[in-house]
Each structure stands twice: as structure tokens, then as C-alpha cells.
N, C-alpha and C positions, 0 to 999 in steps of 0.2 A: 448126516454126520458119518463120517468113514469110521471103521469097526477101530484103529488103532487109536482114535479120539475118544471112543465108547472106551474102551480098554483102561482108560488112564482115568475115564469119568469115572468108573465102578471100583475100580482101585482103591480112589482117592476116595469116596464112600463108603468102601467097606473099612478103611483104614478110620472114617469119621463115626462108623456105628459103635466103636469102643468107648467112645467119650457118652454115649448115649445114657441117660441117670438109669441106672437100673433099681429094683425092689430095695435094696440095703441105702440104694441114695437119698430116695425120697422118704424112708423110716426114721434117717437123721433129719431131714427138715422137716418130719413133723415133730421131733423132739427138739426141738427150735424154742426155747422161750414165746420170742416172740417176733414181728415180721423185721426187726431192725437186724436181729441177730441172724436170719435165715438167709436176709439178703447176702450179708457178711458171706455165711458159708457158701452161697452160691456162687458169688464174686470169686471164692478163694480157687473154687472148682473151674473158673473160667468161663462162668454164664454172664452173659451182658456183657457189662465193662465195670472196669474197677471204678471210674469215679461217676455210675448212676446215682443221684440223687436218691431216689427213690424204688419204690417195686416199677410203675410204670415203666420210667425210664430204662428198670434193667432189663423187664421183658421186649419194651421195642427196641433197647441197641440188639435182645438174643433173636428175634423177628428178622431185623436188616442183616446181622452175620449169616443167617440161613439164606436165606433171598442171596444174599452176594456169595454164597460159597455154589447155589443151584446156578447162580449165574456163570458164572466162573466156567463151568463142568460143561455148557453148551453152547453149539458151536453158533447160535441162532436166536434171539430172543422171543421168536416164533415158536422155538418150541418147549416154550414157557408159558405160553400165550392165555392157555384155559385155563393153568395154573392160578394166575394172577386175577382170572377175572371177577373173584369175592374181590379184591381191593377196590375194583372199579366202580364196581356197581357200591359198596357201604359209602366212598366218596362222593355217588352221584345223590345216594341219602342226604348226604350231610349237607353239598350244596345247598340241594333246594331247599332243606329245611333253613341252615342259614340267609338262603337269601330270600325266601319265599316269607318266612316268622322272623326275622331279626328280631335278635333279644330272648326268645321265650326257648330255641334252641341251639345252643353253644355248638358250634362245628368243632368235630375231632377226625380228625384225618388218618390216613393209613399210607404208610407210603411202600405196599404188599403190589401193587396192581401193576397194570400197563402202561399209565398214563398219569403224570406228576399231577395230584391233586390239585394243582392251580389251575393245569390245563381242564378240569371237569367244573370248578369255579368261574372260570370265564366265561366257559360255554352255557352254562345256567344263567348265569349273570347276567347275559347278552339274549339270553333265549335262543344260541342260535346251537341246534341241539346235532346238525348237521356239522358241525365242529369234532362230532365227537364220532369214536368207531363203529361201524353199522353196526354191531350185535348191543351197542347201546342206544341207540335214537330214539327208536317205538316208542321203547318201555319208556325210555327219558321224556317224550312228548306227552307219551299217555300220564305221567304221574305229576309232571307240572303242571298240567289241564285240571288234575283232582286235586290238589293241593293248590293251585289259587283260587280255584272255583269255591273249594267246601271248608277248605284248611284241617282235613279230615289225614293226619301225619300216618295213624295206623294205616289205612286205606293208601296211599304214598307207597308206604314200607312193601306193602304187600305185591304192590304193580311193580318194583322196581326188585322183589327179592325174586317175582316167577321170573322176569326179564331175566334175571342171570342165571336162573337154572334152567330157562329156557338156551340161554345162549350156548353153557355149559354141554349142554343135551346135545346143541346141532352142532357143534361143534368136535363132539364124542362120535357125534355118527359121520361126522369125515374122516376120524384117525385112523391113518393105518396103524397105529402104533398101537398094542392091546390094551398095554398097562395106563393111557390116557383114555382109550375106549371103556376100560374098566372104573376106570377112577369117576370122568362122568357118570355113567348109567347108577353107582351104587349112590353119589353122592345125592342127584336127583332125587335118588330111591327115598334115600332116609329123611330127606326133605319133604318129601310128597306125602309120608308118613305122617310124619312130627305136624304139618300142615291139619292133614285129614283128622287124626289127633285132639288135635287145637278147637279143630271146627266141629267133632262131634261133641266133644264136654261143653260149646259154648253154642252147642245148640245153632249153627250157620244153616242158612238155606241152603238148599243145594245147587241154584245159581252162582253164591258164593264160591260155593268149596270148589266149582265146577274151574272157576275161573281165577282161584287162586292156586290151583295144582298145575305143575310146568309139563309132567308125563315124561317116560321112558320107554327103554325096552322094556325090562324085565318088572315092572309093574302094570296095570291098565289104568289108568288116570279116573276113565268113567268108571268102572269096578271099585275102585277107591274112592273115588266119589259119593256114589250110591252108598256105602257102606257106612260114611261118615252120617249120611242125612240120617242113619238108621241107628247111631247112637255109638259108644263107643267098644262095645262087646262084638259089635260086627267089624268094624276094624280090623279088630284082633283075630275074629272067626277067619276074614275073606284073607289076612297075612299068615294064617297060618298053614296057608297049603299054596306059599310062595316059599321063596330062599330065605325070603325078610320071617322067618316063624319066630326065631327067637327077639327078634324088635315085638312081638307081639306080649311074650312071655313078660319082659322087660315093663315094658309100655302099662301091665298091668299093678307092675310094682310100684313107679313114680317115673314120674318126666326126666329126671338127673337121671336114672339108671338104663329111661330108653336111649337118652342120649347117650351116655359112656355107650350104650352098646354100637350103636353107630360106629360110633366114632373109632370102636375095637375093631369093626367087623371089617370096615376099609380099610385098616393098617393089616389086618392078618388077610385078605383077598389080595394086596398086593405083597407081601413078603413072603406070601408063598413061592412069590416067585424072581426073588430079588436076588437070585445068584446067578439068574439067567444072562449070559455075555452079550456084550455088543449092544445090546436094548437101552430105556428108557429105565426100564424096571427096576432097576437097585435105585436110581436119583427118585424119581416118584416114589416108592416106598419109603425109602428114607425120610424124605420133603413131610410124610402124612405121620411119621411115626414122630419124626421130631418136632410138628404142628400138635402133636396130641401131647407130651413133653412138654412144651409150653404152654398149655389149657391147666394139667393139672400143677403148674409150677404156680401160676395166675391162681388156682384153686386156693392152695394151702396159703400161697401169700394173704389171699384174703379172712381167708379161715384164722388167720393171725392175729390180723387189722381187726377182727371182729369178734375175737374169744371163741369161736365155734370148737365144739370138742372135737378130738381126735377122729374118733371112729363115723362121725358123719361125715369127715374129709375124705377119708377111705372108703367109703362105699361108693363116692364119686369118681375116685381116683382112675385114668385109663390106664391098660397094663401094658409093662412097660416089658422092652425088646432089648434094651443093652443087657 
């Protein structure tokens, strides 16, 4: 992309960080009655579209305006590419489970990724897994083998989520570009966590954890590994003399708050450096700040739908950059 095309892309997103909900915005949608009335105010602010039925429908039209406005901004749908590839891989979930259990689970589609959800339905459908783009086949063969064999769905989940943080990974370690180099290595990171995590409170073998963690730079996978087998106080001990220390801090309070931390820690590693010209870096910063924007919108909508008090909404709440 030539620097006067970057010029008009960072522009045109620092010109879009204004509209971004800030602390005063999201205080009035938790003073919201309730979720009919908050979609209202959302609407009025210009989230979704006016005539979403529902909460769903108004978070996936504010989903596809993001997706179309990132699209828009470059000059290459290539260099979109690792962006999108959560969509692909939760669509290659839904496939097989639809076609694999018909009936027992309801396919729900994303249309974030690289590849129109019918094209990952066909190619499950037909079993012909070569259909589909290299950094998906393996893991696609490997998880249709386990799920027709044992019909074992968690086991499924797990081959098909390292597959795309594996993808994510090698794909991070070709970019020249920093802010997609960085965005892989952290996002891995908090994954490999949250896994390692998972697997010491449920007590995993360390076969398991071995072969459910994707690995990175800036963590060691077998280091993480080890650590899980050993219970979840070593987790927290071996991340605390990483970058990831306060995922550990976190981690010890509850799962919602290792997550928010995650999810903070990638939007402030990239908008550190989001006024930098010419780059990647303002659209990827932006892309993660306004993905975290629509987590806690999806939050309080439910918090709605479900009576949940105030103050448990807000200790989940990620903090916000408009």
C-alpha cells in the first residue's frame, strides 16, 4: 500500500475514534431500564442499524460496519487476512458440528472471516477439506477424524481453536508489518494462558495441555505446559516473570477479569502506537478497540436480558479509549 493510501486510511480512523463509546456512554446504558430500551439508545447513537430487531441482530449489522469500513481502508484483502481468521476457523466449528450431529447442534455462522460460511459448509459436507485454505486443512482433517470417530464436540473445539492460533502464529512470524506481528504473538499469548488455565483447575494430563497449547514468541508452550500439570499457583508463579504478570494477578481474581485483562492489554500494546504514519497500526488498533466496544456492548445487553446488577457488569466492563 503506498504511504498516500496509508495517509487517507489513518485519517479516516482517527476521524472514526471519535464516535468510539467512551466511560460517560456506556454509564448511560447501564442506566438503561432494560435491554429494549438500551438498544433504543444504541440505535439513536448509530450502533447497528435502526431497524435491528433485536440485540443480536444490532451487534452483527455493528460487526459487518467494522469489517466494511477495515475493508474499505485497504488496498488488499490480504492484508486482512490473519485478521479474519477467528471467523474461519468458529465457521469450520459450526460446519462440522452441523453436519457431523445434525439436530443436536444448531449452526451459527459468522460472516468476520475470509471465506463465506457456505464455502466452509460445502467443503465439510463433501469432506473434501482440500477445498479449503492451507492454514485450514490439517486441523479441518484432524477434528473431522475426532468428531466422527468419538463424537467427542469439546475435543473438536479444541483441534480446530490450536489450528487457528497456530495459523495466527505462522502467519505473525511472516509479517513484516509490527502491529500484525504484535497482534498475533499477544493474542496466542492470552490464549495459551486461558488454555493452560482451564487445564490446571480441571486437572488435564499434561499430554493434553501439551497438545492443546498453539505456542508463541514470547511465551514457551512446554514452560506453560509443565506449569499447568502442576496446578494452577504455578501458572501464575512461571507468568509472573513474563510480560503476561498481570494475566496472572488477574487470573487469580476470576476468569471474566483474566479475560478483560487480555482483552485490555492487546488494545493498549497496539495503541501505543496508533499515531504512527503510513503503517497498519491506527486500522489494527482501532479493528481490537472497537472488537473489545462490542464485547462489552453484548455484555450489559445481556446483563439486561438477565437482571444481572450493575456493578457485576462493570467489573467485566473493557476500558474504553474514545
Amino acid at each position: 500500500m503506498s504511504q498516500p493510501r496509508y495517509s487517507f486510511a489513518v485519517a479516516r480512523i482517527r476521524a472514526k475514534q471519535a464516535s468510539l463509546m467512551n466511560a460517560s456512554a456506556f454509564e448511560r446504558l447501564l442506566a438503561c431500564k432494560n435491554a429494549e430500551e438500551a438498544i433504543r439508545l444504541l440505535q439513536e447513537q448509530g450502533f447497528g442499524t435502526e431497524d435491528a430487531r433485536d440485540a443480536e441482530e444490532l451487534l452483527r449489522a455493528e460487526e459487518e460496519k467494522t469489517w466494511a469500513l477495515m475493508a474499505s481502508l485497504v488496498q488488499s484483502p490480504a492484508e486482512l487476512e490473519m485478521l479474519r481468521y477467528p471467523g474461519d476457523f468458529h465457521n469450520l466449528k459450526a460446519a462440522m458440528k452441523a453436519t457431523a450431529l445434525p439436530g443436536r447442534m444448531p449452526a451459527s455462522y459468522v460472516h468476520s472471516g475470509n471465506l463465506p460460511p457456505e464455502k466452509i459448509r460445502e467443503a465439510v459436507s463433501a469432506q473434501n477439506f482440500f477445498a479449503l485454505p492451507a492454514y485450514m486443512r490439517t486441523c479441518a482433517k484432524e477434528a473431522w477424524d475426532v468428531l466422527t470417530e468419538s463424537q467427542d464436540g469439546q475435543l473438536c473445539d479444541m483441534i480446530v481453536d490450536r489450528g487457528c492460533l497456530e495459523a495466527i502464529s505462522a502467519k505473525g512470524r511472516q509479517e513484516e508489518n509490527p502491529a500484525m506481528a504484535l497482534y498475533a504473538d499477544v493474542t496466542v499469548a492470552c490464549a495459551d494462558i486461558k488454555t493452560a488455565l482451564r487445564c490446571a483447575k480441571t486437572r488435564k494430563p499434561p499430554a493434553f495441555v501439551r497438545r492443546a497449547l498453539a505456542g508463541c514468541a514470547s511465551l514457551s508452550a512446554a514452560d506453560l505446559a509443565r506449569a499447568a500439570g502442576e496446578g494452577v499457583d504455578s501458572v501464575c508463579a512461571y507468568l509472573s516473570g513474563t510480560r503476561y504478570a498481570g494475566a496472572a494477578e488477574q487470573a487469580k481474581k476470576s476468569a471474566s477479569s483474566f479475560e478483560r485483562w487480555c482483552d485490555d492489554y492487546l488494545a493498549q500494546q497496539l495503541s501505543s502506537q496508533q499515531y504512527t504514519p503510513f503503517t497498519l497500526w491506527p486500522l489494527v488498533a482501532y479493528l481490537t478497540v472497537k472488537q473489545n466496544e462490542i464485547k462489552s456492548v453484548r455484555l450489559i445487553l445481556a446483563a439486561k436480558r438477565n437482571g444481572l446488577p450493575e456493578e457485576a457488569v462493570r467489573e467485566r466492563l473493557r476500558k474504553t479509549y474514545g
